[in-house]
Each structure stands twice: as C-alpha cells, then as structure tokens.
LOMI-748367 format. One record per residue (C-alpha): x, y, z; residue number from 1; residue in one letter. Coordinates in nm, 3 decimals. Example, Ala and Ser with C-alpha at 12.3 -4.5 7.8 and 13.67 -1.06 7.14 Angstrom:
<recs>
<x=1.230&y=-0.450&z=0.780&n=1&res=A> $
<x=1.367&y=-0.106&z=0.714&n=2&res=S> $
</recs>
This chain:
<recs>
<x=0.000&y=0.000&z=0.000&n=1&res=X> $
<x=0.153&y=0.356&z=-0.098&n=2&res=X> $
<x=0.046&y=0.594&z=0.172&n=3&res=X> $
<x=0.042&y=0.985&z=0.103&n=4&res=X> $
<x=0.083&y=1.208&z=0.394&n=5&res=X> $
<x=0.005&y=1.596&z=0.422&n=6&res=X> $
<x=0.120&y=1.801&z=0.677&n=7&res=X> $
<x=0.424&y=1.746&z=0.877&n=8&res=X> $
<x=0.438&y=1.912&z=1.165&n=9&res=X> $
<x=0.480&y=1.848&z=1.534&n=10&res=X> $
<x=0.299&y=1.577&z=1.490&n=11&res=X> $
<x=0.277&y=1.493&z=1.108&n=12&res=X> $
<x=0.638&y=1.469&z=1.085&n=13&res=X> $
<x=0.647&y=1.203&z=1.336&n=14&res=X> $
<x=0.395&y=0.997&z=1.243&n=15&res=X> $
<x=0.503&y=0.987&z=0.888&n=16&res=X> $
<x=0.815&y=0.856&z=0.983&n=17&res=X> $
<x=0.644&y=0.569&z=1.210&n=18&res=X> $
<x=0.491&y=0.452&z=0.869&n=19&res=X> $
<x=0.758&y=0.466&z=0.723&n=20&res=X> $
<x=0.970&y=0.223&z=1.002&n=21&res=X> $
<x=0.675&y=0.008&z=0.940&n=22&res=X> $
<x=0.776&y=-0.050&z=0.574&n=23&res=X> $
<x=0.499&y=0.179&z=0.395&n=24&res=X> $
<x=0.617&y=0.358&z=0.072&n=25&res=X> $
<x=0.514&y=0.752&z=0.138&n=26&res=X> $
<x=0.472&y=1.055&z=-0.078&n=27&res=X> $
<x=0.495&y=1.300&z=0.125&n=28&res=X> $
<x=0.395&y=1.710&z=0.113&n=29&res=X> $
<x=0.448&y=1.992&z=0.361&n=30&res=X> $
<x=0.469&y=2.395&z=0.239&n=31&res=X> $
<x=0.787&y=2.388&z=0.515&n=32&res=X> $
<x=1.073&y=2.229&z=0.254&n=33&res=X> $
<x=1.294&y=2.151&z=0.566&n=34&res=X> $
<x=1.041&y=1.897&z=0.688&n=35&res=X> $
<x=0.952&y=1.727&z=0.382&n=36&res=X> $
<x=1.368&y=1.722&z=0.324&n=37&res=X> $
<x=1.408&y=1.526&z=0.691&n=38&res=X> $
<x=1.116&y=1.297&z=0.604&n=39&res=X> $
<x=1.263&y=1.208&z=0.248&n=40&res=X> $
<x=1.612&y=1.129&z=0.431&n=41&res=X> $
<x=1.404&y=0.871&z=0.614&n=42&res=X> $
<x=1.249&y=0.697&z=0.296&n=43&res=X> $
<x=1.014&y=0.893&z=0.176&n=44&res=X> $
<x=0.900&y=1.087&z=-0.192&n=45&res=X> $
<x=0.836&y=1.446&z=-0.204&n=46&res=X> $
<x=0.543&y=1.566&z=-0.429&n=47&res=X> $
<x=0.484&y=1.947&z=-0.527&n=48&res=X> $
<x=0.094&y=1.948&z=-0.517&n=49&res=X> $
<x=-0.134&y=1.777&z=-0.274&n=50&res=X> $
<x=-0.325&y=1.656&z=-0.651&n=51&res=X> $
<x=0.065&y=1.497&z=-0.738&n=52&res=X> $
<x=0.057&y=1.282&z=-0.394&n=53&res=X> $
<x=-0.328&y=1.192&z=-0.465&n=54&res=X> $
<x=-0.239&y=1.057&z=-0.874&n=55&res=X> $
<x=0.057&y=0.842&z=-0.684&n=56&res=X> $
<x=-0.089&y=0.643&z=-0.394&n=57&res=X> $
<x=-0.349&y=0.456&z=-0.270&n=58&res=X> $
<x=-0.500&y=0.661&z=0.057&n=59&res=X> $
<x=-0.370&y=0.979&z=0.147&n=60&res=X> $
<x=-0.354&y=1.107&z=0.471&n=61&res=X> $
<x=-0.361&y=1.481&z=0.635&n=62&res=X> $
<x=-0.218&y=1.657&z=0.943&n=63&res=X> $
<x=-0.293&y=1.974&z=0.919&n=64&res=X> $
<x=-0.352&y=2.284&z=1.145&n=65&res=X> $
<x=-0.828&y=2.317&z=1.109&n=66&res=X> $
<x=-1.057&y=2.356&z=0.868&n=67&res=X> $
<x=-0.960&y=2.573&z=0.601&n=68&res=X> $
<x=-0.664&y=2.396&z=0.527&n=69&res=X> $
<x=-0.801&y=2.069&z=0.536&n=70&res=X> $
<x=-1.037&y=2.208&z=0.278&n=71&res=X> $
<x=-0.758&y=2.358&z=0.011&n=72&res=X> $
<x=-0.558&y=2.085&z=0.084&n=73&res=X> $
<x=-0.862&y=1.850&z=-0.036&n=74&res=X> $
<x=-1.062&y=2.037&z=-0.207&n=75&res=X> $
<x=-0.881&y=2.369&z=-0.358&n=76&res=X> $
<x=-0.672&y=2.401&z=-0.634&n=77&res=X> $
<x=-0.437&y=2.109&z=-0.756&n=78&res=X> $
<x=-0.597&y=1.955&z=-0.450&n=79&res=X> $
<x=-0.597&y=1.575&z=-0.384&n=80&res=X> $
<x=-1.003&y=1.576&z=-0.550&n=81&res=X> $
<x=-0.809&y=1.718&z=-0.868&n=82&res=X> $
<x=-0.596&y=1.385&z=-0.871&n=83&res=X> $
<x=-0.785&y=1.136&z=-0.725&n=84&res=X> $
<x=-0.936&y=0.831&z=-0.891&n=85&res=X> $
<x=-1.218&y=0.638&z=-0.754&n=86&res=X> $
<x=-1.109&y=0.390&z=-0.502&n=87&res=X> $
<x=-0.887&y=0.657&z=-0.325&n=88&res=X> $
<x=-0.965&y=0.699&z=0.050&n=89&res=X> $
<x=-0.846&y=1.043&z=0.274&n=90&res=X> $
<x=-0.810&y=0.973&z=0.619&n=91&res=X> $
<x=-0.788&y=1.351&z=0.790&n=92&res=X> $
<x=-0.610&y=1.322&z=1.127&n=93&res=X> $
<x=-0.650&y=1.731&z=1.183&n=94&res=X> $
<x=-0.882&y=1.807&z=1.417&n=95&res=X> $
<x=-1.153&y=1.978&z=1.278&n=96&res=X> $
<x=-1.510&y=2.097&z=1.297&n=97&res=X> $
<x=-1.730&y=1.791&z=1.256&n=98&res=X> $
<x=-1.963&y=1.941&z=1.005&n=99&res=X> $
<x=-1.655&y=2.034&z=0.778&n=100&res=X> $
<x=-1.542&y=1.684&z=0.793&n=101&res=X> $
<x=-1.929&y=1.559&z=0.653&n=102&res=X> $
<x=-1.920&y=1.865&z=0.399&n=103&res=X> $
<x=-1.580&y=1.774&z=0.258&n=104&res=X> $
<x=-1.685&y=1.382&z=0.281&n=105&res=X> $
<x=-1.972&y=1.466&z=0.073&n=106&res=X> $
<x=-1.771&y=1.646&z=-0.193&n=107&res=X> $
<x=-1.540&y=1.335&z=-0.205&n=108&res=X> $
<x=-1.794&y=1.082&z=-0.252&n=109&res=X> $
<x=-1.915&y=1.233&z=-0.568&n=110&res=X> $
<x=-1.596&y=1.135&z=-0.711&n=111&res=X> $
<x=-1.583&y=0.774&z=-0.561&n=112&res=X> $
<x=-1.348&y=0.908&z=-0.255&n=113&res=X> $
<x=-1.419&y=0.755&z=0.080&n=114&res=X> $
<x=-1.288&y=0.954&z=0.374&n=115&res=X> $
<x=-1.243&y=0.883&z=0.732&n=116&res=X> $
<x=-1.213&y=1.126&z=1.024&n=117&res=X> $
<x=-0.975&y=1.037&z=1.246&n=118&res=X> $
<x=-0.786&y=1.316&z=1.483&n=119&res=X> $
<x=-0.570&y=1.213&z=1.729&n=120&res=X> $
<x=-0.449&y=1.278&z=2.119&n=121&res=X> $
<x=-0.172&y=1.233&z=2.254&n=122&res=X> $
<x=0.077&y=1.539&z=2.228&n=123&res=X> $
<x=0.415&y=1.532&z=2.008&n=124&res=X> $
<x=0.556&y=1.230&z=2.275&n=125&res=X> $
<x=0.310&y=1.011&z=2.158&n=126&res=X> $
<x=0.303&y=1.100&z=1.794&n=127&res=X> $
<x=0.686&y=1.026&z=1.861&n=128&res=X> $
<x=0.713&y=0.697&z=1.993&n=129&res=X> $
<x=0.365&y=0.577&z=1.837&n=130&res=X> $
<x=0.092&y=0.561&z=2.088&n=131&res=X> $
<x=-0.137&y=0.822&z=2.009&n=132&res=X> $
<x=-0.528&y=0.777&z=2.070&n=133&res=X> $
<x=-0.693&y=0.770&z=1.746&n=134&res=X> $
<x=-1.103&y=0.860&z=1.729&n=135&res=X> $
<x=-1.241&y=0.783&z=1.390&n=136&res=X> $
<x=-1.570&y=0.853&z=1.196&n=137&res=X> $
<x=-1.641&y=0.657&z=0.852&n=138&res=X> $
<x=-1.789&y=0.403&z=0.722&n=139&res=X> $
<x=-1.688&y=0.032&z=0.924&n=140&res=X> $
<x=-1.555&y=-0.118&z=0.613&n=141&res=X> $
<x=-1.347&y=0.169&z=0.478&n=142&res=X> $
<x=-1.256&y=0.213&z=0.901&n=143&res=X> $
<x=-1.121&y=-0.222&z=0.882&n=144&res=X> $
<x=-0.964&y=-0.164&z=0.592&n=145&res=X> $
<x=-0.722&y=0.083&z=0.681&n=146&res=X> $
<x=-0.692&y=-0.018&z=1.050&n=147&res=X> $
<x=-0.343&y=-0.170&z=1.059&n=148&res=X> $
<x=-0.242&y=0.140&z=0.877&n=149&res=X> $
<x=-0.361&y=0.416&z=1.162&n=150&res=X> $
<x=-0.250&y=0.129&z=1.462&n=151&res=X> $
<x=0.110&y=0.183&z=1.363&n=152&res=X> $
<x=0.095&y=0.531&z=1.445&n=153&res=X> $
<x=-0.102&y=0.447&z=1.761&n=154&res=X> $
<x=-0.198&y=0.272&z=2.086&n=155&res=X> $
<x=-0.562&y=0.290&z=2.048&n=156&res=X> $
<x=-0.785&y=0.312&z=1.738&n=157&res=X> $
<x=-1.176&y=0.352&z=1.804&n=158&res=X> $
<x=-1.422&y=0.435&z=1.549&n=159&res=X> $
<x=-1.679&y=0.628&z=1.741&n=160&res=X> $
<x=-1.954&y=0.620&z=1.418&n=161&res=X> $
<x=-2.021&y=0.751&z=1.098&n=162&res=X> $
<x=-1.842&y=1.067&z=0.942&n=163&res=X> $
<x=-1.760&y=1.353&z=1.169&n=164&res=X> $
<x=-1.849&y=1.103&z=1.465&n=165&res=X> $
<x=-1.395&y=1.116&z=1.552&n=166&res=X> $
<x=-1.401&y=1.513&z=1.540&n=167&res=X> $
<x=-1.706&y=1.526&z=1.823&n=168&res=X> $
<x=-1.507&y=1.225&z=2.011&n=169&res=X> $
<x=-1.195&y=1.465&z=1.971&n=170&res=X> $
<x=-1.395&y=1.758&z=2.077&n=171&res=X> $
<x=-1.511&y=1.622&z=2.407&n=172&res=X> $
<x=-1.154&y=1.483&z=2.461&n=173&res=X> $
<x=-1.056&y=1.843&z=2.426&n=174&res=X> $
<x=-1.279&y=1.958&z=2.666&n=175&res=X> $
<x=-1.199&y=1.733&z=2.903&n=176&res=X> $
<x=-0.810&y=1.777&z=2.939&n=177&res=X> $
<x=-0.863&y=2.184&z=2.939&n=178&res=X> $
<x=-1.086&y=2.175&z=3.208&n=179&res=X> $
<x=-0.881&y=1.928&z=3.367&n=180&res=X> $
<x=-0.578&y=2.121&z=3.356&n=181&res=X> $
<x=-0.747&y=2.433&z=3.465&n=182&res=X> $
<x=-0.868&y=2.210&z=3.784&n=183&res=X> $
<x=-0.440&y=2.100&z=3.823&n=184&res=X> $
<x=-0.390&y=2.490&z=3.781&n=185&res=X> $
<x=-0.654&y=2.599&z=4.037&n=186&res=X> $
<x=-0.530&y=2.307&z=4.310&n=187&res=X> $
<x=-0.144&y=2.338&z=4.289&n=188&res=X> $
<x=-0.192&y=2.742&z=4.309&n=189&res=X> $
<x=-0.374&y=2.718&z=4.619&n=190&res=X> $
<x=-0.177&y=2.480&z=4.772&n=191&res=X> $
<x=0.128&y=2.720&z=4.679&n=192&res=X> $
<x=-0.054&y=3.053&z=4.829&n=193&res=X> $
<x=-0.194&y=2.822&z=5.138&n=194&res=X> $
<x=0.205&y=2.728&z=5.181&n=195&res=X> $
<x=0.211&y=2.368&z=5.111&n=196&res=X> $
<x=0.447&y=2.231&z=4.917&n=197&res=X> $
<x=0.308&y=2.163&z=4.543&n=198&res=X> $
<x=0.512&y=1.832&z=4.499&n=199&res=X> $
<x=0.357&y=1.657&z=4.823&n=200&res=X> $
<x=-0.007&y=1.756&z=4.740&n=201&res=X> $
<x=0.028&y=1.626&z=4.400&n=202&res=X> $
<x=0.164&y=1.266&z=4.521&n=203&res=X> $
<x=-0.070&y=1.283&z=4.777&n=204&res=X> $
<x=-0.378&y=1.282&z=4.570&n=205&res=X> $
<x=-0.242&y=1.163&z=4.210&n=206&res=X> $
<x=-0.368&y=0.755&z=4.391&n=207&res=X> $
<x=-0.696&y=0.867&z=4.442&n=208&res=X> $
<x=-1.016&y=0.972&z=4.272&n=209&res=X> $
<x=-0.838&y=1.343&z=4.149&n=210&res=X> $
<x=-0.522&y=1.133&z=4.021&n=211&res=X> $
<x=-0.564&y=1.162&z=3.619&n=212&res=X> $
<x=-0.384&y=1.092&z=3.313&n=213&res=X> $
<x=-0.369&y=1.505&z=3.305&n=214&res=X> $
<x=-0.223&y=1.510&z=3.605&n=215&res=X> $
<x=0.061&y=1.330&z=3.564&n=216&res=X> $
<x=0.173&y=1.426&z=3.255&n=217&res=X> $
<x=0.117&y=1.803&z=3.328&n=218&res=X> $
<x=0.205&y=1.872&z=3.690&n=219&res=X> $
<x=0.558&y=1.774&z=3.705&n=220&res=X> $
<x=0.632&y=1.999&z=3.437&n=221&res=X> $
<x=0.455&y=2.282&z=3.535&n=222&res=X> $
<x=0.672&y=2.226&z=3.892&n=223&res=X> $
<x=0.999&y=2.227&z=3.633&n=224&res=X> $
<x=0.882&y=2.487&z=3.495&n=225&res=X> $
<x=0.896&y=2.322&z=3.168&n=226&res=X> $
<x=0.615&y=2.470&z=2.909&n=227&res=X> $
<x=0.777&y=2.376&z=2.576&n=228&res=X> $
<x=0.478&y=2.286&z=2.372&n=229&res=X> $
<x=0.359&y=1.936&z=2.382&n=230&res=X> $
<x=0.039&y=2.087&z=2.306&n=231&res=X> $
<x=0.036&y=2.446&z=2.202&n=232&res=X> $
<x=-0.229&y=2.733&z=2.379&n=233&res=X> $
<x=-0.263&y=2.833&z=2.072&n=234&res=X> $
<x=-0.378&y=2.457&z=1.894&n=235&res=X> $
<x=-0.576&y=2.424&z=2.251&n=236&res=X> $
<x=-0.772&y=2.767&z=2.154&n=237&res=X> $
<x=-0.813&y=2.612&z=1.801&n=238&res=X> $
<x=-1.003&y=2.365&z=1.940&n=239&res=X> $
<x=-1.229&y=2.486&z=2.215&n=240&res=X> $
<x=-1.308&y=2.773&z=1.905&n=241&res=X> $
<x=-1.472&y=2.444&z=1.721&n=242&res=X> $
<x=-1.603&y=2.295&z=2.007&n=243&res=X> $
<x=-1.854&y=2.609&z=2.104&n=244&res=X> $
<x=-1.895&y=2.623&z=1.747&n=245&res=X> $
<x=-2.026&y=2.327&z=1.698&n=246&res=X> $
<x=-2.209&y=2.322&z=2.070&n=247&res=X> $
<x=-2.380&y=2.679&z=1.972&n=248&res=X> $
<x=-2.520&y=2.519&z=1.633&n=249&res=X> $
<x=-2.634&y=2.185&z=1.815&n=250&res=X> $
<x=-2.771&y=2.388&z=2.132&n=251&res=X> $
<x=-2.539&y=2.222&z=2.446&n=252&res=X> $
<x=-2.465&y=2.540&z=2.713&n=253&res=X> $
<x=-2.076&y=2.459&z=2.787&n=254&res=X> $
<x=-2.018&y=2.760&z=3.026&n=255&res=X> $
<x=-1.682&y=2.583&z=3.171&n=256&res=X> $
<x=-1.538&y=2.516&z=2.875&n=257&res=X> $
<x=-1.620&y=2.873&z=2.753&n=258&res=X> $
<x=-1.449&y=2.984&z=3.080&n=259&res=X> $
<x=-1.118&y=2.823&z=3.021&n=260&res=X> $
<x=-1.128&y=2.938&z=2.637&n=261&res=X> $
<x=-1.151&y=3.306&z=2.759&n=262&res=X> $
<x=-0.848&y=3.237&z=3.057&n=263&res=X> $
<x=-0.644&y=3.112&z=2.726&n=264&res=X> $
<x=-0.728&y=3.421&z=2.530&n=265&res=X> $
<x=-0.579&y=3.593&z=2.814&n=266&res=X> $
<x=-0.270&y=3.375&z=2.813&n=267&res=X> $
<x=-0.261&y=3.447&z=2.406&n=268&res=X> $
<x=-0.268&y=3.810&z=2.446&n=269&res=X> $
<x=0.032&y=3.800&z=2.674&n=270&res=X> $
<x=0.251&y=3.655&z=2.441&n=271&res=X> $
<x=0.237&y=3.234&z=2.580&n=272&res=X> $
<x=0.013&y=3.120&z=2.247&n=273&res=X> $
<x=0.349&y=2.922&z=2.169&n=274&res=X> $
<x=0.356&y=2.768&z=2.545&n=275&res=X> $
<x=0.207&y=2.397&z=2.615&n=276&res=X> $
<x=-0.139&y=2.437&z=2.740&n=277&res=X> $
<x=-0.010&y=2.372&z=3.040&n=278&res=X> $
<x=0.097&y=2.745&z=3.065&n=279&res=X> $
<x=-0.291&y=2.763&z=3.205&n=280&res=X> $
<x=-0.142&y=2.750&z=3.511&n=281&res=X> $
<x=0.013&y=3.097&z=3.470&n=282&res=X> $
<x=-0.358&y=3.268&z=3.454&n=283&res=X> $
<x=-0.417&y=3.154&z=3.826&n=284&res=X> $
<x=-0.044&y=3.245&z=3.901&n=285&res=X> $
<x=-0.065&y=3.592&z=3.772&n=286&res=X> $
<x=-0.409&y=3.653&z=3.986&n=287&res=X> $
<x=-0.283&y=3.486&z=4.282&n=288&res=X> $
<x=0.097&y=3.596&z=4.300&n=289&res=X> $
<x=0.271&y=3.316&z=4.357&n=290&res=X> $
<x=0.457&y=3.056&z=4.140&n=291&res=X> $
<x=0.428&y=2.660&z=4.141&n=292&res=X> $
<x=0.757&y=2.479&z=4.155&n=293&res=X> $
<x=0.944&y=2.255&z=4.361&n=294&res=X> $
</recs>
C-alpha cells in the first residue's frame, strides 16, 4: 500500500516517519521544505501538489492545522479531488469541525473518494514513539480496511460512528483535558498561596479519585517549569473555538469550557500562544501571586 501524507508538523512529521519504520512507501507534502527534506532522508517521496501525492498512492492522509486547510488541501486548487481516482480513500487526522469533515466527505464521494475522520491525542511524545489515541468517523468497512495502517501510528484506534463522529469524540476529549488542567492549575496554586508544598499535594492525591492521566503528565512539568509545547495554547484555543462552534449550532450550554477558552485568550494576548497548554497555570499564578515549583 503507498500511503500519502500531508502536513508534517509536530505531529505529522512524526507519524510519517512511524509509517515509514513500518515498511509503507510515502509521498509526502508539507509547504515547510525543511520537513519534507528530513522525512525524504528517512524513505520517503516528495510531491509538489497535494493533486501529485493523490495521482501516486493509494490513501492519502492529512495533518494539518483546522478547517480551512483541510479544505484547500482536499478540495482547492491542484488539491488531492483534482488527482484522485475512484477507489482513493483520505483519512484527515486534523482536528476539525465535525460538520466540515461531513461537507468535505460529501464532496469526495461524488468522485468515488471515501474519507475517514480520524484526529488524534496524545501530544508530540506520543506522535513520537507511536501511541497516540486515534477517534475515527467513517464508514466500518473503509474504518477495517485501513486499520493496521492508523494502529502503527497508535496505541488505540476507536471508530466512534459515521463521518464527523472522531471530530465530536476529539472535541469532548478536548474539553476534558482543558478543564482538567485548569482544575491542576486551580489546586497546585492554592496549595502554593496556602504554603504547602506543590510536589507533596500532587503525590498525595495523584492515587486517588483526582489522580488523572492530566495530572501526571502536566504537573511535574509545570513544577519544572517546563512549558515547551507538547500541546500548544494556541492549537488548545483552536479547538475549544470548534467545540462552542459546533455546541452553539447543536444547542449544548458549555459555560466551563467557555471559561477556560476566555483564561487562554488571556494567556494568548500576553505573548504564551506558543507555550504547552499547560501554561494555564500561569492565569491563576498571575491573579494569585505566587509561582508553582518545587
């Protein structure tokens, strides 16, 4: 199977690499020419037009930053539609709105293109060492048929239901680790400000029902004082932009959610949109005047 993959980024550039360890042949496309240059040292071809990798492989795949792009990429100018044949399938690992995935799924079934959604979580670590969390949308057969191909990139590959059914799963995933983080934030700074020690509160309750995957993966680094970005604010506002989206057009109050989106605006404005959303902590640090470490 000849795999095309668009997009290497944090995460694309990983996971395109994974493939290829697995023995895939990949064409590969990003508008960064350093990337695409480290990915062909590893194996790979280098196409000039997302339409070039469609007319050379078999099921193309995309990483890419939301919506719009996912839509030139696919269906724009000298996009994969443009050099697709029937029997082609897209598999769209972005995390995007849900109703852009069934609009551009639509446009690619009238030229006998299947698509799957399928976004991922995980963070750059995972994308690196191949244990991402993959929620996919699509139809079951098109979803078995390309299942060995999205488990070598990953440690878990659900599909959730039909098309756009991964980008809600990703949604409420998204949800779920900001608020969660924002609950880490909130705990750790008042345990700082109340004068007990961060480190002991967080092994104290990291057993019990509070302990979370969040947790650990966030709170020792925001002790370090380590925010390079796993997870960018900036990707994290991305997100929480197309979950009330898509919660205002479906009519599901999220006034938490909506809460932390605002406290990463903040965090935007002052420069940390770069940071790992972790940096969430610095919004309660900044109102409180104190800083969690060790």
């Amino acid at each position: 199977m000849k795999i095309g993959f668009i997009g290497l980024g944090i995460m694309g550039k990983p996971m395109s690499k994974n493939l290829l360890k697995a023995g895939y042949e990949l064409v590969v496309l990003d508008r960064v020419t350093a990337a695409a240059e480290e990915v062909r040292a590893c194996g790979a071809m280098v196409a000039a037009t997302p339409k070039a990798v469609a007319q050379q492989v078999d099921v193309v795949i995309t990483m890419l930053p939301n919506s719009p792009q996912v839509r030139e990429v696919v269906l724009g100018e000298n996009g994969v539609i443009e050099g697709a044949k029937p029997g082609l399938t897209v598999i769209d690992m972005s995390s995007i709105a849900p109703l852009a995935s069934r609009e551009i799924s639509q446009k690619l079934t009238q030229k006998g293109v299947e698509m799957l959604d399928a976004p991922v979580s995980g963070g750059e670590p995972k994308a690196i060492d191949g244990t991402l969390s993959v929620m996919v949308g699509g139809k079951k057969e098109v979803f078995d048929k390309y299942y060995d191909v999205m488990k070598v990139m990953a440690a878990s590959v659900v599909r959730t239901g039909d098309i756009g059914a991964g980008n809600v799963t990703k949604l409420a995933n998204q949800v779920i680790v900001a608020l969660n983080i924002a609950a880490m934030s909130e705990a750790l700074v008042l345990a700082t400000k109340a004068g007990v020690e961060p480190e002991l509160v967080y092994q104290a309750i990291r057993g019990g029902l509070a302990g979370s995957t969040v947790l650990d993966a966030k709170a020792p680094l925001v002790m370090d004082r380590k925010f390079d970005p796993g997870f960018r604010i900036n990707l994290h506002i991305k997100d929480l932009a197309n979950v009330l989206e898509t919660s205002h057009e479906i009519g599901v109050p999220l006034p938490l959610t909506a809460a932390v989106m605002e406290m990463m605006q903040s965090l935007k404005v002052a420069g940390l949109g770069d940071s790992d959303h972790s940096s969430l902590v610095k919004y309660y640090e900044m109102q409180a005047q104190v800083e969690v470490k060790r």
